[in-house]
N, C-alpha and C positions, 0 to 999 in steps of 0.2 A: 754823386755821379757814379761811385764805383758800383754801390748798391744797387743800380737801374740797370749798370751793364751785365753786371753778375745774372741779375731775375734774366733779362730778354736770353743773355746766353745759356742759362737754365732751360728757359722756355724755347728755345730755339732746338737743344737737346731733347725734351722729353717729344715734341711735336716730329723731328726728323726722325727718330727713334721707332715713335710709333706710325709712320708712315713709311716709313723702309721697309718695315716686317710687313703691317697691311697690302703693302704692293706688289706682292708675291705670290698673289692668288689666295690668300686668310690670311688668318690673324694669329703670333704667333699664343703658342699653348701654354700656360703655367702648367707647370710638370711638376710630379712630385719625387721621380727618384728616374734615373739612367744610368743603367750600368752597358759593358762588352764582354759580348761572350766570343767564343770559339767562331762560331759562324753566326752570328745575329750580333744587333743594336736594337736595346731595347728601352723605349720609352713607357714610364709609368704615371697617368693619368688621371682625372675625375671623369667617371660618368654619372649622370642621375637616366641613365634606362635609355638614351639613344645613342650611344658614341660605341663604334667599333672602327677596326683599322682603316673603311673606307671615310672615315670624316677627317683622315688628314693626309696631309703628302710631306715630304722630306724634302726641303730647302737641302742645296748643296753649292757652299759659296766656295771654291778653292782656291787660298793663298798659296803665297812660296813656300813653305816650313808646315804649314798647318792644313786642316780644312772645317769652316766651320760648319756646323748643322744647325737647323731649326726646325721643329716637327711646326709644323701651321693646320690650323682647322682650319675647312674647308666647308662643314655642316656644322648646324649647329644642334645643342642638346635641351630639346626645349622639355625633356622630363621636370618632374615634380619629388622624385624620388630622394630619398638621403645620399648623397654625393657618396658612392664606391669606390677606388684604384682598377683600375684597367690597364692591364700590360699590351703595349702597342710594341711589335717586331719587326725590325723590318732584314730580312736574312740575307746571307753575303752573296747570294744568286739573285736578290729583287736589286742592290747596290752596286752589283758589280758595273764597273767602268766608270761609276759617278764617287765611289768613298772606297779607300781601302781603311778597315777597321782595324789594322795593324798599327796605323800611322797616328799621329799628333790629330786629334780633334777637339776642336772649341764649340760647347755646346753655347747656343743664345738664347736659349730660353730662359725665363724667370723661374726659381725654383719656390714653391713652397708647398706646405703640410698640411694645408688648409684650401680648400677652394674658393677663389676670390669670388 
């Protein structure tokens, strides 16, 4: 009995999970690297030949302490190309009044080094 609770509340999670991020206008991005700079937030990418910065928008959830981010595609990359890195910016005058990049940020993206 524990075993069936466990799978449904598994399944309950990966379904709510990926229907949170989907409901935000895309779907969020596997990322491969995000750092902060001085004036920018910068998101690091696969492209295979269609993805620049207009194929995603910047989720901004903000808690008490924190503020989460999610980069979400918006288009998609229907190239054929061998999978690139593409550094996606988004600078402290496109953010301003939605994220100070000073503060505590929780990124929600999936990370990996590979393109799923």
């Amino acid at each position: 009995m524990k075993k069936l609770a466990l799978a449904f509340l598994l399944v309950f999670v990966v379904f709510f999970h990926a229907f949170s991020q989907g409901g935000k206008g895309g779907t969020a991005e596997v990322i491969s690297g995000f750092r902060i700079e001085a004036d920018r937030v910068v998101f690091t990418v696969f492209t295979t030949g269609y993805t620049d910065k207009s194929s995603f928008v910047l989720s901004v959830n903000k808690k008490e302490s924190y503020t989460e981010l999610t980069l979400l595609r918006v288009k998609d990359d229907p190239g054929k190309m061998m999978p690139e890195p593409l550094e996606v910016s988004f600078t402290r005058d496109e953010l301003k009044d939605r994220v100070d990049i000073r503060g505590w940020l929780k990124i929600l993206n999936m990370f990996s080094s590979i393109k799923l």
